[in-house]
Rosetta silent file (secondary structure, phi, psi, omega in degrees, C-alpha in Angstrom):
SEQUENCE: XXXXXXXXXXXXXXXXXXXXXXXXXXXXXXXXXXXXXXXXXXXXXXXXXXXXXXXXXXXXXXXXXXXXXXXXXXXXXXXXXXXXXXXXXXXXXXXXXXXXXXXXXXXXXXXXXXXXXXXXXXXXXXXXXXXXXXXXXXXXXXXXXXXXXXXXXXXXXXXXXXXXXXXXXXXXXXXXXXXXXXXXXXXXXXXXXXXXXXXXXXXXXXXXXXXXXXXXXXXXXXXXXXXXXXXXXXXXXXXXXXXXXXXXXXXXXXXXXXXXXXXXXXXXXXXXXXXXXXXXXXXXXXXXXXXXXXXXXXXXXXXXXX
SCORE:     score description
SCORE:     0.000 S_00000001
   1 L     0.000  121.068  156.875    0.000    0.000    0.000 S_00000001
   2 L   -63.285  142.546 -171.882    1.128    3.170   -0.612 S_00000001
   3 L   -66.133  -11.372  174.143    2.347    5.670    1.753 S_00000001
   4 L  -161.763  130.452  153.950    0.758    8.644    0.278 S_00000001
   5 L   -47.882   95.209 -162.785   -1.778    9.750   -1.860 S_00000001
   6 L   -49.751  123.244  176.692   -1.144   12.583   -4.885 S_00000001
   7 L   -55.125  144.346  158.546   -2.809   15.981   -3.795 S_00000001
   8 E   -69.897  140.897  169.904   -5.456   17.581   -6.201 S_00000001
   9 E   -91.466  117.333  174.212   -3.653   20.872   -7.317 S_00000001
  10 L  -111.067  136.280  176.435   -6.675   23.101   -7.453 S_00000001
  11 L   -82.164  139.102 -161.683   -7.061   26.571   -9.898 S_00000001
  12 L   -75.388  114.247  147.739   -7.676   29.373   -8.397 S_00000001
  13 L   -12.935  -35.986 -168.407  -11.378   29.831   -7.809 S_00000001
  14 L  -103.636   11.324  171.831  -12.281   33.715   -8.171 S_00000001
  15 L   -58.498 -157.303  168.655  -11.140   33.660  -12.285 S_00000001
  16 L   -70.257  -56.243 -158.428  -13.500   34.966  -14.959 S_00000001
  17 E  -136.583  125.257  177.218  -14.261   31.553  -16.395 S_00000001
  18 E  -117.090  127.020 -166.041  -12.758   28.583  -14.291 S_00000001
  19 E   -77.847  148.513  153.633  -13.111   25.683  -16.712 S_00000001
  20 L   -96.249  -32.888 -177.145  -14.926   22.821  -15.033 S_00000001
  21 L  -174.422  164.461 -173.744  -15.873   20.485  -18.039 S_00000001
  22 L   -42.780  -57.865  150.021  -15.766   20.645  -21.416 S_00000001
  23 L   -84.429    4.492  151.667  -18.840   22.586  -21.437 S_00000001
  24 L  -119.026  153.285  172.686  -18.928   24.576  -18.104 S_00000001
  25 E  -123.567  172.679  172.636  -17.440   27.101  -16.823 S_00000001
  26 E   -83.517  156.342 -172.811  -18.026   28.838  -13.205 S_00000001
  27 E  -141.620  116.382  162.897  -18.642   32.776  -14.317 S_00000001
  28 L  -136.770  176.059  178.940  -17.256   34.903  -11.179 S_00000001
  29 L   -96.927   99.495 -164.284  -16.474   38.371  -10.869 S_00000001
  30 L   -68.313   34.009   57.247  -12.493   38.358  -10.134 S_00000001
  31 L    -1.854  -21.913 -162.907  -13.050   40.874   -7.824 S_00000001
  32 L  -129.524  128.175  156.992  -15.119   39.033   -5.649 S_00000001
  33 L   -49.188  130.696  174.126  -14.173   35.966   -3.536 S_00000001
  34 L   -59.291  -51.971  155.946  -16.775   32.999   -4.171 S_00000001
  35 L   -33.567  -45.221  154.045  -17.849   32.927   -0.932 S_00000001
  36 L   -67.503   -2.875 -169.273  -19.002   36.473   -1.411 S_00000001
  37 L   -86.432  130.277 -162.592  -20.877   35.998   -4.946 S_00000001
  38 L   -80.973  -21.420 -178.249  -24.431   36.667   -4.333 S_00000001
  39 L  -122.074   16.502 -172.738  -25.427   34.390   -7.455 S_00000001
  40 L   -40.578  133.664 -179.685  -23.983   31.386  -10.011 S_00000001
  41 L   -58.328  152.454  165.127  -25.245   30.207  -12.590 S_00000001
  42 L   -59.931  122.968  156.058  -26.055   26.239  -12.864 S_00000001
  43 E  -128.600  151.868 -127.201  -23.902   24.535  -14.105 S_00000001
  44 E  -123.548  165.630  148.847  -24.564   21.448  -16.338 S_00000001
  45 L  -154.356 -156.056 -159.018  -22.003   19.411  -18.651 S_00000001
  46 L  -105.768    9.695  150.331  -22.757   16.741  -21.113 S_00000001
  47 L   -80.135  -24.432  168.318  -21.547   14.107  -18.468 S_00000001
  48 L   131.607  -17.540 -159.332  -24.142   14.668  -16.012 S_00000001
  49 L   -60.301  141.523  153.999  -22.250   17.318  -13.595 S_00000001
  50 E  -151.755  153.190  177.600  -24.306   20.255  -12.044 S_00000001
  51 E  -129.846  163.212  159.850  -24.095   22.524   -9.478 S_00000001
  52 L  -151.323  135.799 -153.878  -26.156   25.420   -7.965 S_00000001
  53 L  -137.032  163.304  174.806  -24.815   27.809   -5.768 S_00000001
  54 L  -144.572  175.755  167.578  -26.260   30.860   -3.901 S_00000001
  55 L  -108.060  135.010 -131.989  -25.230   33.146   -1.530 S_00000001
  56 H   -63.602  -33.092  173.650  -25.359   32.068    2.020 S_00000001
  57 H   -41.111  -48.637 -169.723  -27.420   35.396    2.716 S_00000001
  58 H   -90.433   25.991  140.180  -30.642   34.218    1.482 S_00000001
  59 L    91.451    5.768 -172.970  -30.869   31.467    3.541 S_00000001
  60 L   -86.440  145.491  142.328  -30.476   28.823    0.661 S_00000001
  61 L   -83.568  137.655 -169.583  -27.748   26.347    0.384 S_00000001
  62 L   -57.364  -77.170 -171.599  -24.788   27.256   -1.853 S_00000001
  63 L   -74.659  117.793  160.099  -24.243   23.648   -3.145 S_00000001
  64 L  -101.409   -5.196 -160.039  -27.434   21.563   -4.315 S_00000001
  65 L   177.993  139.099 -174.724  -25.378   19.267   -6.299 S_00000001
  66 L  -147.040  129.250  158.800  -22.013   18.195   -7.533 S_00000001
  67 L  -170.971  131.923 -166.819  -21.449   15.238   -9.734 S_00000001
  68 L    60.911   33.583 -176.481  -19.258   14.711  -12.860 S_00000001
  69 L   -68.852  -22.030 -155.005  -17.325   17.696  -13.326 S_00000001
  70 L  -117.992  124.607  161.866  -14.147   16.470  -13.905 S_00000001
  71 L  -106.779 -173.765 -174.688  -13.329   14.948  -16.906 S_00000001
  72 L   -92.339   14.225  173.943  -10.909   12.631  -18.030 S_00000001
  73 L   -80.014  -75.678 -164.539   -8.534   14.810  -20.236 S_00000001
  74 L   -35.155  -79.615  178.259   -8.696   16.717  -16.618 S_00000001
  75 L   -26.020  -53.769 -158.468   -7.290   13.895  -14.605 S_00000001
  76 H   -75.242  -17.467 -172.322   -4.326   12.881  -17.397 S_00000001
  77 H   -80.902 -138.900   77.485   -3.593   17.152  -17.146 S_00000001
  78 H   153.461  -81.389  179.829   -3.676   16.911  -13.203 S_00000001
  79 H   -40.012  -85.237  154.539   -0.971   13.361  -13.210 S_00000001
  80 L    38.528  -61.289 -172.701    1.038   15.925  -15.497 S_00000001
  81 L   -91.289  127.870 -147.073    1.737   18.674  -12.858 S_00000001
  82 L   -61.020  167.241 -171.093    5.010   18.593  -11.552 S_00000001
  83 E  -127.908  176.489 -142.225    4.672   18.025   -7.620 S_00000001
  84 E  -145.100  104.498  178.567    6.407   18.770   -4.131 S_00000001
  85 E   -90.744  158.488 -151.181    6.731   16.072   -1.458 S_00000001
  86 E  -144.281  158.070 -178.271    5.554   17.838    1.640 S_00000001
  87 E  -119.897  114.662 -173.182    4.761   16.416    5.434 S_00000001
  88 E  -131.997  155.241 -116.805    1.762   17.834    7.329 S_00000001
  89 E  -131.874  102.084 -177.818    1.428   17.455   11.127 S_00000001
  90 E  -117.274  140.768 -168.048   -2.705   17.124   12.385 S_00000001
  91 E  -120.121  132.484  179.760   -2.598   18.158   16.418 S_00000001
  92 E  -131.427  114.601  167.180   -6.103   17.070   18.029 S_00000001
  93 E  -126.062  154.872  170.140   -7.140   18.451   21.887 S_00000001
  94 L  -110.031   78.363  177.827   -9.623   17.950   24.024 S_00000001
  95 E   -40.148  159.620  164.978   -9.973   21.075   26.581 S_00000001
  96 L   -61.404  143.315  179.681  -11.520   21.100   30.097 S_00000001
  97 L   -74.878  -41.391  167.441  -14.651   21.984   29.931 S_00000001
  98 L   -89.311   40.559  116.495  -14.175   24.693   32.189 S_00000001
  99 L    18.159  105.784 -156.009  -11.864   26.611   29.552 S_00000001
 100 L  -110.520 -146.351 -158.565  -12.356   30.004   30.144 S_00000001
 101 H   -87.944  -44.167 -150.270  -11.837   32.661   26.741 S_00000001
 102 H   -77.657  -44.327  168.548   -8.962   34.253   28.364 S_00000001
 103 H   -69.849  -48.688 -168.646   -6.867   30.160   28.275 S_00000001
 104 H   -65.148  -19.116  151.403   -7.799   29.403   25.333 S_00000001
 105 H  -107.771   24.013  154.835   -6.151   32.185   23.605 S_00000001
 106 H   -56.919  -69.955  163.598   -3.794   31.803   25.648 S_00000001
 107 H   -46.318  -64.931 -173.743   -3.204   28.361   24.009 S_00000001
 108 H   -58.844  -58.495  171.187   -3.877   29.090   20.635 S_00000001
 109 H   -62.747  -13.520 -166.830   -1.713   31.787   20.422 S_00000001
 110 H   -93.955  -13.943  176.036    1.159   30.510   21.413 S_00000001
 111 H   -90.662   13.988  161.076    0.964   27.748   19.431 S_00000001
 112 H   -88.036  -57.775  157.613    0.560   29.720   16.455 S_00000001
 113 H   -13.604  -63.560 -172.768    3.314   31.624   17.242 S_00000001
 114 H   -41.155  -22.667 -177.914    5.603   28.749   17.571 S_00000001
 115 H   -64.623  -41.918  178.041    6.254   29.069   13.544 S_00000001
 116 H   -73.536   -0.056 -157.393    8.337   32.176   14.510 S_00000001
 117 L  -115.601  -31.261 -174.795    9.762   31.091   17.325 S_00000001
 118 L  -140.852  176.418 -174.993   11.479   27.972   15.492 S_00000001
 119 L   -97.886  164.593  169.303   12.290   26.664   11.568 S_00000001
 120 L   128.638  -34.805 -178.653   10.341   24.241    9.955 S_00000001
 121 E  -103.468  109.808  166.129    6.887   24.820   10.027 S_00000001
 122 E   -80.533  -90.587 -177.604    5.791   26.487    6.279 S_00000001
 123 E  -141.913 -174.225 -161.834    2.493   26.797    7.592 S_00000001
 124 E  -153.808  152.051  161.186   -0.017   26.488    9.676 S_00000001
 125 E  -125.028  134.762 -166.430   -3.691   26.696   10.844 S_00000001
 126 E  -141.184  142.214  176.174   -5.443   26.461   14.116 S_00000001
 127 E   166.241  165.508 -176.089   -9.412   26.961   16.048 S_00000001
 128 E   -43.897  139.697  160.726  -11.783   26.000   17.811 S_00000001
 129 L   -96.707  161.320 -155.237  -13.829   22.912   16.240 S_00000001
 130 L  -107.215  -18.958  175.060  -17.326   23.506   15.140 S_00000001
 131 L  -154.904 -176.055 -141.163  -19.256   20.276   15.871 S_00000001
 132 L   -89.072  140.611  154.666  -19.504   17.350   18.004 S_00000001
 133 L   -84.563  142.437  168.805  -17.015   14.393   17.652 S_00000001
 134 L   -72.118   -4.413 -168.726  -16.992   10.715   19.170 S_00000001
 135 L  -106.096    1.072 -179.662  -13.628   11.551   20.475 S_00000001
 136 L    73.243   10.449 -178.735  -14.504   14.970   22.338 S_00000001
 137 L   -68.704  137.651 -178.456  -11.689   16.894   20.133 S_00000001
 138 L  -116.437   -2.060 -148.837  -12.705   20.544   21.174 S_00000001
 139 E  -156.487  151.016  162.666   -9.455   22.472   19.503 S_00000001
 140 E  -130.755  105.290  165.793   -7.406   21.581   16.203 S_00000001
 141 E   -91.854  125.262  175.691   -4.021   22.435   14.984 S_00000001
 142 E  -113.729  147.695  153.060   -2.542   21.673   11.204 S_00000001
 143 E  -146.669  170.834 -175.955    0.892   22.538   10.324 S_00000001
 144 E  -134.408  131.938 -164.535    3.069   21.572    7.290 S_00000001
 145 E  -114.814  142.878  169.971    6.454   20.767    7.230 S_00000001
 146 L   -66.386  -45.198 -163.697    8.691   20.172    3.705 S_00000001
 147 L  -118.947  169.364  172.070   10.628   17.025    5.021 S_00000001
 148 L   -79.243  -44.103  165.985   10.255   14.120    7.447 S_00000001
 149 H   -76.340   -6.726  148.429   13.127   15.513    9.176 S_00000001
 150 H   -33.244  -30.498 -174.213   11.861   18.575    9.867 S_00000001
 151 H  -114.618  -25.721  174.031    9.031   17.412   11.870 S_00000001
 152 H   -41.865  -60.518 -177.915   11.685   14.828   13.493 S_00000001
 153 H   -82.434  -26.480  172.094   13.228   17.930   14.933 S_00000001
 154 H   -52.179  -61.612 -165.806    9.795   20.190   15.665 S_00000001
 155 H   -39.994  -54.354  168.946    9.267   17.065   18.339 S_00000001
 156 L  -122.998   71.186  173.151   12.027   17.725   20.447 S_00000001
 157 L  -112.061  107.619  171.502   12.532   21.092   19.846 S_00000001
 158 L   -34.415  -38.933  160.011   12.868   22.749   22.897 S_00000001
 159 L   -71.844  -33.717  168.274   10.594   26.164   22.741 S_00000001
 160 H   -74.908  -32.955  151.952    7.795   23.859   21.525 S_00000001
 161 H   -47.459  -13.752  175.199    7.958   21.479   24.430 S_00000001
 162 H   -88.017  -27.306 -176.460    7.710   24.412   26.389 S_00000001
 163 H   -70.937  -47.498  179.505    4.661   25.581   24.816 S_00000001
 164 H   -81.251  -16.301  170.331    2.785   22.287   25.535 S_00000001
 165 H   -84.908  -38.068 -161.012    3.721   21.972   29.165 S_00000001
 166 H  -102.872   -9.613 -162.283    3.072   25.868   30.055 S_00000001
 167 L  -154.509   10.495 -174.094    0.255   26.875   27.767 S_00000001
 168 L  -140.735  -49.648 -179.432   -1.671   23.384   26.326 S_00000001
 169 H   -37.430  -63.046 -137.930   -1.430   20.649   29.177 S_00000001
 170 H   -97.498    1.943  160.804   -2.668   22.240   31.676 S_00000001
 171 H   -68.182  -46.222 -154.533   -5.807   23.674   29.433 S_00000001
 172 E  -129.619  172.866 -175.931   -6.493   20.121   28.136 S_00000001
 173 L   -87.316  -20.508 -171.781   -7.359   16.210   29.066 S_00000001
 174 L  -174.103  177.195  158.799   -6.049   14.461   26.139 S_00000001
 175 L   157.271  167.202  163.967   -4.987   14.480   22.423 S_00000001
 176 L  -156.690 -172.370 -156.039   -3.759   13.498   19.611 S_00000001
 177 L  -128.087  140.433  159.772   -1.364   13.712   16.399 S_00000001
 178 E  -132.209  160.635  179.769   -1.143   12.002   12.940 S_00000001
 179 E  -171.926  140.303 -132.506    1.110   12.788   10.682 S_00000001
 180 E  -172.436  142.354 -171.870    1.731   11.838    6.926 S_00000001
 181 E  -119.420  134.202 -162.570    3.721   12.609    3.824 S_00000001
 182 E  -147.926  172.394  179.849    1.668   13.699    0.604 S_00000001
 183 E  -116.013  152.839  157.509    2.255   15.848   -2.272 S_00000001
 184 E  -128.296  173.080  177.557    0.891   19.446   -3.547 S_00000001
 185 E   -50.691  120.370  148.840    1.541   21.150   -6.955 S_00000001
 186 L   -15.234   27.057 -153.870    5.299   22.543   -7.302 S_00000001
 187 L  -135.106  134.940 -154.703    4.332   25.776   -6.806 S_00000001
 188 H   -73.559  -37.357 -179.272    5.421   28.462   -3.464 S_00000001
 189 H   -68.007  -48.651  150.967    1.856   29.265   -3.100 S_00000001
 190 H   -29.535  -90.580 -166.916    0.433   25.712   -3.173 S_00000001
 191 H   -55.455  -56.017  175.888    3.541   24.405   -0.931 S_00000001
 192 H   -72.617    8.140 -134.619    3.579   27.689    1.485 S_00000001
 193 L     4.214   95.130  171.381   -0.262   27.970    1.449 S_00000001
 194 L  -147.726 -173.211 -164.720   -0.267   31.474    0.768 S_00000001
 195 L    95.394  170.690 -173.772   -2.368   33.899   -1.371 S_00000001
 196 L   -84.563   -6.338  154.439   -6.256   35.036   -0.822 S_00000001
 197 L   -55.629  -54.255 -175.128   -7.511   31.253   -0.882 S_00000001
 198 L   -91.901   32.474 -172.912   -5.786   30.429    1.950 S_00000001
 199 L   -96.208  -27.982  178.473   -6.673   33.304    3.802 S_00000001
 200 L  -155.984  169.822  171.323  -10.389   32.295    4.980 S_00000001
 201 E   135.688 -138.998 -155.131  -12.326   29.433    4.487 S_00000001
 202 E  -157.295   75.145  140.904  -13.099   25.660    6.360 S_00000001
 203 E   -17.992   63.428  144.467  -10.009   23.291    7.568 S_00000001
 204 E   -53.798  140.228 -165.466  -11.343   19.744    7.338 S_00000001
 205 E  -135.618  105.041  178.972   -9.804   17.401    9.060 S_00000001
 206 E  -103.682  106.419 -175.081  -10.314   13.527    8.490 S_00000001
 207 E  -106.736  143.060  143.531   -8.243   10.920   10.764 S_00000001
 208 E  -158.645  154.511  171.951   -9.176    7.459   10.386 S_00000001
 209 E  -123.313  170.003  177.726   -8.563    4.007   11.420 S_00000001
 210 E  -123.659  149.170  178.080   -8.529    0.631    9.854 S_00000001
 211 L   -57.370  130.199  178.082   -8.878   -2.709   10.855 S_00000001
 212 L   -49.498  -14.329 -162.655   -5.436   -4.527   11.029 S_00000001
 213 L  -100.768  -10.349 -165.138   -7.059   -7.727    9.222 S_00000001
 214 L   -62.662  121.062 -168.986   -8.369   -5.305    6.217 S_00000001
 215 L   -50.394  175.424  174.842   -7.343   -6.624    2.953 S_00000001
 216 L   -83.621  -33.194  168.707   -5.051   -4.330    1.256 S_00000001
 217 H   -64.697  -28.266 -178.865   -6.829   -3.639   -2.024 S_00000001
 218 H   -94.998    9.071 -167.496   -9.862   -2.766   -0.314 S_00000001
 219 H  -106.953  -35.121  167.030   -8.145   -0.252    1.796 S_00000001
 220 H   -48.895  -27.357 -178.596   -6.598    1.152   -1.813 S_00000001
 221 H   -79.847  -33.747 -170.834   -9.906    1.081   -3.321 S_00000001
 222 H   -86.120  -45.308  166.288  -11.105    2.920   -0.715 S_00000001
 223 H   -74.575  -13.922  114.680   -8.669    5.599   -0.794 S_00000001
 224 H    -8.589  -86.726 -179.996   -9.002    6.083   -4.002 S_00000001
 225 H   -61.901   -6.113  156.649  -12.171    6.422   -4.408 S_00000001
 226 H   -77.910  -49.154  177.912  -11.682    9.145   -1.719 S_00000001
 227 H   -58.010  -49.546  157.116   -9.235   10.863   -4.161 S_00000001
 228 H   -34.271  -81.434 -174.318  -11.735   10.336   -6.646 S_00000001
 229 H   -53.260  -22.612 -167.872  -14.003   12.063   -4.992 S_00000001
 230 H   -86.666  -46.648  168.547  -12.199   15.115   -4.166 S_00000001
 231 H   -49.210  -59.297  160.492  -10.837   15.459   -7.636 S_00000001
 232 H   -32.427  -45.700  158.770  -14.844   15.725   -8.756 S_00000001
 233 H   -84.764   -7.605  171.394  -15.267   18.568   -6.467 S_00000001
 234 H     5.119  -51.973  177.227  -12.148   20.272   -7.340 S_00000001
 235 H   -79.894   29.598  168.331  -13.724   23.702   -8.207 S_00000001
 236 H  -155.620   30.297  166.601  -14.298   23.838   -4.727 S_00000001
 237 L  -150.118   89.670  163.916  -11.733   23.039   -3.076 S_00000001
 238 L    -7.617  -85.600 -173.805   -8.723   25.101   -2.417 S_00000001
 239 E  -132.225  129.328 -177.716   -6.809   22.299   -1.411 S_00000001
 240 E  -169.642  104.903  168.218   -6.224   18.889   -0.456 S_00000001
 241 L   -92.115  172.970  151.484   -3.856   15.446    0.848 S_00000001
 242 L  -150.279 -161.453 -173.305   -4.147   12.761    2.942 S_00000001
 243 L   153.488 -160.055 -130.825   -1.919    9.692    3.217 S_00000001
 244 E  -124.751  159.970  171.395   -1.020    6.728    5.931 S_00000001
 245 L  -106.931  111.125 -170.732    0.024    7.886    9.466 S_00000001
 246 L   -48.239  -28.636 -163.081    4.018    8.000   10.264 S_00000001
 247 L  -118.645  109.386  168.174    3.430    7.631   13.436 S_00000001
 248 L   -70.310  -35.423  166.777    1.526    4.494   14.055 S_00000001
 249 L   -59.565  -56.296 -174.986    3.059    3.744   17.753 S_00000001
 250 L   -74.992  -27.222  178.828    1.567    7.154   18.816 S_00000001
 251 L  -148.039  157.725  169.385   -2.097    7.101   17.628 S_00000001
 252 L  -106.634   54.622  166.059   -4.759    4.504   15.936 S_00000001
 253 L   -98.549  136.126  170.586   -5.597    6.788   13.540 S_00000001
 254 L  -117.030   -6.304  179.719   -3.491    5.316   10.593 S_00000001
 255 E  -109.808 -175.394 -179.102   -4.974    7.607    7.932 S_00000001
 256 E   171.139  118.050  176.089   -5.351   11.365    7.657 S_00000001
 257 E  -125.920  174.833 -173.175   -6.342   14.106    5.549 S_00000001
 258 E  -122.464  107.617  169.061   -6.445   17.823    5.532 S_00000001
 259 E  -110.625  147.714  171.693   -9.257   19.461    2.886 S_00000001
 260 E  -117.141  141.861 -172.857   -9.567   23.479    2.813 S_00000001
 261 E  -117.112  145.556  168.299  -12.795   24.282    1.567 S_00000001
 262 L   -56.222  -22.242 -126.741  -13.644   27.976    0.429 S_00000001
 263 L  -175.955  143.441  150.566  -17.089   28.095    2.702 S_00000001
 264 H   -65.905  -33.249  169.776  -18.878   25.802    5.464 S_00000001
 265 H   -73.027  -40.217  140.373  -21.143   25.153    2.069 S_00000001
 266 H   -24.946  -52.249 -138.327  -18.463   23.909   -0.001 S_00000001
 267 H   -99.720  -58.939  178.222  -17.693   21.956    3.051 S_00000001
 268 H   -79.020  -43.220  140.978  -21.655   20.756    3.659 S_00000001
 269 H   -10.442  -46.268 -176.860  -21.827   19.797   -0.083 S_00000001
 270 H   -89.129  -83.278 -150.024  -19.327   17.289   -0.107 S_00000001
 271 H   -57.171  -14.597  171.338  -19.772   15.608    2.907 S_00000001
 272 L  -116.187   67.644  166.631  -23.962   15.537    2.227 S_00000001
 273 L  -118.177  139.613  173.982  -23.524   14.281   -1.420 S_00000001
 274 L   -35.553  -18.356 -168.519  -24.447   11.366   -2.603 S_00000001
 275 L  -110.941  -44.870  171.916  -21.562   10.277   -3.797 S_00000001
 276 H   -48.711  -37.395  145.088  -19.758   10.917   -0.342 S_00000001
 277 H   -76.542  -26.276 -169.911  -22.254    8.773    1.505 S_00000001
 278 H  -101.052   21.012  171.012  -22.149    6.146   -0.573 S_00000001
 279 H   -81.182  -57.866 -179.181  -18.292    6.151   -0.669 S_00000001
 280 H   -50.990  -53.174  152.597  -18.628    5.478    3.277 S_00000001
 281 H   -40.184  -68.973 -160.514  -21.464    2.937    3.000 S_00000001
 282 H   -90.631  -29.450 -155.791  -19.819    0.775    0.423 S_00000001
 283 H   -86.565  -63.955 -160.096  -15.928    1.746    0.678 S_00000001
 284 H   -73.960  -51.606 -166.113  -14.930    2.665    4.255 S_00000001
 285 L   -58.974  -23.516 -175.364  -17.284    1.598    6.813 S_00000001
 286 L   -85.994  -16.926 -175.795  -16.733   -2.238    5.881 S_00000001
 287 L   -99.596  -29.883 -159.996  -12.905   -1.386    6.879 S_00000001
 288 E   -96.206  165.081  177.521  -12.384    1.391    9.474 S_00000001
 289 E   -96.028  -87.060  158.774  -12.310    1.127   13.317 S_00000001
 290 E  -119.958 -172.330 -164.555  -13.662    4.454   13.715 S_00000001
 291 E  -147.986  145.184  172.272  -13.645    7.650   11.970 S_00000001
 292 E  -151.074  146.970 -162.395  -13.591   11.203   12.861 S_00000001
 293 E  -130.876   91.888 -159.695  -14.575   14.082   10.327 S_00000001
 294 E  -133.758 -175.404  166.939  -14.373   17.272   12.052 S_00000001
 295 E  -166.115  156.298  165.828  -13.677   21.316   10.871 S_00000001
 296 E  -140.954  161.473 -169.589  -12.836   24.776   11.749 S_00000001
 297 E   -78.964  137.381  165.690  -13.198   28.054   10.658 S_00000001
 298 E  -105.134  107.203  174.430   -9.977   30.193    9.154 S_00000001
 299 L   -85.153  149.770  178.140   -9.640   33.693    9.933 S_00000001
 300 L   -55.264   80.660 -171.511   -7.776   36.375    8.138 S_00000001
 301 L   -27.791  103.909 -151.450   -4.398   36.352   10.169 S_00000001
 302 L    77.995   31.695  145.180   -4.731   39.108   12.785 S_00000001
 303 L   -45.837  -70.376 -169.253   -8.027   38.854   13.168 S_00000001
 304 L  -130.985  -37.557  174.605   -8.859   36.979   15.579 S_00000001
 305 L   -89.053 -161.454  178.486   -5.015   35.803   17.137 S_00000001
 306 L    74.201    0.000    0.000   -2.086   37.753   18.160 S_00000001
């Protein structure tokens, strides 16, 4: 089985005409962020794909449908683009319930901070999680490292050990880390996440495990067909890897992805699509131990920390 799974390289979202399919395109205003477009058109291709999006004001959901967008010219352009192997780091806690406003950014900042304080970390995201888990994670960190040794040395790097004894322990009850080597598109915005994509938007975060007895083809089929899916939503999704978890001795999560979504509707589209349940029904669910799907919101850096 392979250790990691090739990232979708996703095109930047706000252009005039972002091709989609042979015969659609999205029509935005380049001026305007997608999340902000009060309108889109449907759009259909001659494969079946459609979407309909609105803006979140009028009380509609953006996405009513996504299916067949991507065609298969796309995919052979996609294998094509040269790539970047890259390591990214998922941090999971579970705070005390009595957590007051005043610890918790307490916490957060400093571990946002920590990129400045040591090398290594290209980037990073961090918040509060937005809905309930089986595992009680209340707080999520991602960061991304270029190399395996890189994050070899964040681990016992002294100012970060300091951070988690003085300003995360004693906040929280538990947690835990996966961590996994994947690829993105060659490119310093792709590899640093930088630019006005990655500026706002929805951090998904998928850990899961599988049963030790699982054949191996069915856990490739399954991960696939997760890749698969993500490539189909593409025009809505900023970004996205997953791939096997290095550290197996530390957590039984053995898989783990990261998706950035533009929108919580971008976000509730995929996961209540049709093709996303029945990837779980038929693919995962015959395989996995448990699963945890969680997200958080991304604020414009000095927003909300610092």
């Amino acid at each position: 089985m392979p250790l990691c799974i090739q990232t979708v390289p996703v095109p930047a979202y706000h252009q005039t005409l972002a091709p989609i399919s042979p015969k659609g395109f999205v029509v935005c205003n380049p001026k305007r962020p997608l999340h902000d477009l009060e309108i889109l058109t449907v759009l259909r291709s001659k494969i079946g794909g459609s979407i309909h999006l609105r803006r979140k004001n009028h009380g509609t959901k953006i996405f009513l449908g996504c299916n067949g967008l991507v065609s298969a010219n796309d995919a052979l352009a996609d294998d094509r683009v040269k790539k970047r192997n890259i390591v990214e780091h998922i941090f999971l806690l579970r705070a005390k319930s009595d957590l007051s406003d005043v610890e918790e950014k307490d916490m957060l900042d400093h571990l946002y901070t920590s990129q400045y304080q040591m090398s290594g970390i290209i980037a990073i995201s961090l918040g509060c999680i937005e809905d309930p888990n089986v595992d009680n994670f209340t707080h999520a960190v991602y960061m991304r490292f270029q190399k395996k040794e890189d994050i070899a040395r964040f681990y016992v790097n002294s100012y970060y050990s300091r951070v988690l004894k003085e300003h995360v322990t004693p906040y929280c009850y538990g947690s835990v880390s996966v961590d996994y080597e994947s690829e993105v598109e060659d490119d310093i915005l792709s590899i640093f996440r930088r630019g006005e994509e990655f500026n706002h938007g929805v951090e998904c975060i998928l850990l899961i495990s599988i049963f030790d007895t699982a054949p191996g083809d069915a856990i490739e089929d399954a991960l696939a067909t997760l890749q698969n899916l993500i490539l189909q939503f593409r025009p809505f999704i900023v970004q996205a890897t997953q791939g096997y978890n290095l550290k197996l001795t530390d957590s039984e999560y053995t898989h783990g992805a990261v998706i950035r979504f533009p929108s919580f509707e971008a976000l509730e589209a995929f996961r209540e699509s049709t093709e996303y349940k029945d990837m779980w029904r038929l693919k995962f669910r015959p395989i996995i131990r448990k699963a945890v799907l969680t997200h958080f919101s991304v604020d414009p850096v000095g927003t909300e920390l610092m």
